[in-house]
C-alpha positions in Angstrom: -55.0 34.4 17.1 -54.3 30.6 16.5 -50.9 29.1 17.6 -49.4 27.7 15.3 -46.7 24.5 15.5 -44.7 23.1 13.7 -42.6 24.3 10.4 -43.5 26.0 7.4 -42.8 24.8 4.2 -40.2 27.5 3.2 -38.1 26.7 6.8 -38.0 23.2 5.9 -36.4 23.8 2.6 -34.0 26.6 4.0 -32.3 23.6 6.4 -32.3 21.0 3.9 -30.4 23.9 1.1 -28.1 24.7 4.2 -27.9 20.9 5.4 -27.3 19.7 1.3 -24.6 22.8 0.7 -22.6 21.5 4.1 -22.5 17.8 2.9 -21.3 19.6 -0.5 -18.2 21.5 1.0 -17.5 18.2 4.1 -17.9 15.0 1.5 -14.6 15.7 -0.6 -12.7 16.1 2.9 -14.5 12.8 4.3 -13.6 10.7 1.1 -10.2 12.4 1.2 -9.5 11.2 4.5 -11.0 7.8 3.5 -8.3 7.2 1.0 -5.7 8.5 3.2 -6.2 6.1 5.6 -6.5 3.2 3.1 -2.9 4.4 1.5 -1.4 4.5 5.0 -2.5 1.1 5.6 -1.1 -0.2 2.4 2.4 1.6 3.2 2.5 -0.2 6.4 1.7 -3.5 4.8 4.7 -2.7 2.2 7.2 -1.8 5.3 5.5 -5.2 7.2 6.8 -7.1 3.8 9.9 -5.2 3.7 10.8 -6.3 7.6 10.0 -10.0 7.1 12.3 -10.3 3.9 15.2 -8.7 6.0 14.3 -11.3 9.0 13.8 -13.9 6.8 17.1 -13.5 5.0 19.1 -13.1 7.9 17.5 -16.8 9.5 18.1 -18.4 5.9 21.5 -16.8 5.9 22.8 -18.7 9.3 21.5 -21.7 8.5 22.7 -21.3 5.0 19.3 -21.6 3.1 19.7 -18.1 2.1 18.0 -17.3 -1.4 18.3 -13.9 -3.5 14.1 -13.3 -3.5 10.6 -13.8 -1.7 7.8 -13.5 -4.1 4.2 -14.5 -3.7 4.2 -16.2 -7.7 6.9 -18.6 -6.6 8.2 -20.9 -3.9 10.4 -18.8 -2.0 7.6 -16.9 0.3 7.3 -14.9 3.6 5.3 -15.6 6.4 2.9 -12.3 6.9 0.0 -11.6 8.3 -1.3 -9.5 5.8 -4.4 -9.8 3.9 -4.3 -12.6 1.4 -4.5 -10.3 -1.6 -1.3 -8.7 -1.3 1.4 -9.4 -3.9 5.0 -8.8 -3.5 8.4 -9.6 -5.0 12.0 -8.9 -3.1 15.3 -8.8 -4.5 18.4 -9.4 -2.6 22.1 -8.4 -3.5 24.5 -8.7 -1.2 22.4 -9.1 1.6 20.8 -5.8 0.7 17.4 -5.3 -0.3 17.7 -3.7 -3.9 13.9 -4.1 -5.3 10.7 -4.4 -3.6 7.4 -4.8 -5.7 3.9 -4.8 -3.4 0.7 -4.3 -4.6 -2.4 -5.2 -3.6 -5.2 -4.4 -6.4 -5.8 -0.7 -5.9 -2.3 0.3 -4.8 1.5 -0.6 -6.1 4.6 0.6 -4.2 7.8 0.5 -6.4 11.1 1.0 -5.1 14.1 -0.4 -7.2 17.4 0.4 -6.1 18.3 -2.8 -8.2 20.5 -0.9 -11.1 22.4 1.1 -8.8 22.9 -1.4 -6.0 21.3 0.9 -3.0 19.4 -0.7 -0.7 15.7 -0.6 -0.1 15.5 1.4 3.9 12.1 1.2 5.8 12.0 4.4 6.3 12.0 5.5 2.5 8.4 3.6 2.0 6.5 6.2 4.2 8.3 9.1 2.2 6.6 10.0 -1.1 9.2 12.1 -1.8 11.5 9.2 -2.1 12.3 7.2 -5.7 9.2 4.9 -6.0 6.3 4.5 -7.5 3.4 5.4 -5.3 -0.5 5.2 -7.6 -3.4 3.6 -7.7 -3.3 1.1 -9.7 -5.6 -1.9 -10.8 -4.2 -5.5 -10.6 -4.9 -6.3 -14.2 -2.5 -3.8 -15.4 0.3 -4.6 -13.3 2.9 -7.6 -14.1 4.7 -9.3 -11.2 8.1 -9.8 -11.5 8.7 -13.9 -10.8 11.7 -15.0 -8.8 14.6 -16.4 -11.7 14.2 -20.5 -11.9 17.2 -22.2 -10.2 19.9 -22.9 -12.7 19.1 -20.5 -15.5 
């Protein structure tokens, strides 16, 4: 009798089949988790814009430089550390934050409390459940609201 090494042809193809069918079932859970992650990170950069336009406001309010938005199109802007391709606009009413725009090519976050008056909260931009708008979204199709000209 010879000993034989090695594989046969037939076992080879088995794993690969059994190896191609696992990569089948995991890959929608791994892409899945993928753009989890990438959303999560884009909610956290809406709730960082959302944090400096309160602090900002409140330092522009005691030294009386206080303005009624932050946008990205306009002068009024934050100071983040954010990724230079995020764009955001923040209306203020009475102190309160009543409309906050951020997108940043492949996601926008809506929330505009601005018709009712009720204020933007932190914790609300985690919540999908909450009144926003949470999609993907190209850039192109999505218009940035600019901060009103002084005087008009």
């Amino acid at each position: 009798m010879k000993n034989k090494k090695g594989f046969t042809l037939v076992e080879l193809l088995a794993v690969i089949a059994i190896l191609a069918i696992l990569v089948i079932i995991a890959l929608p859970n791994i892409l899945n988790l993928y753009r989890n992650a990438r959303e999560n990170v884009f909610v956290e950069e809406a709730q960082n814009v959302l944090r400096t336009a309160q602090q900002k406001y409140l330092e522009d309010s005691m030294n009386n430089t206080a303005v009624e938005c932050y946008s990205t199109d306009e002068g009024h802007q934050l100071d983040l550390d954010a990724k230079s391709s995020l764009h955001y606009y923040v209306q203020i009413s009475g102190g309160k934050i009543v409309k906050l725009q951020v997108e940043d090519g492949n996601y926008q976050l809506v929330a505009d409390g601005s018709s009712t008056g009720a204020e933007i909260k932190l914790d609300q931009l985690g919540n999908k459940s909450s009144n926003k708008t949470y999609k993907s979204a190209a850039y192109a199709n999505l218009t940035v609201t600019k901060c009103p000209t002084p005087g008009a």
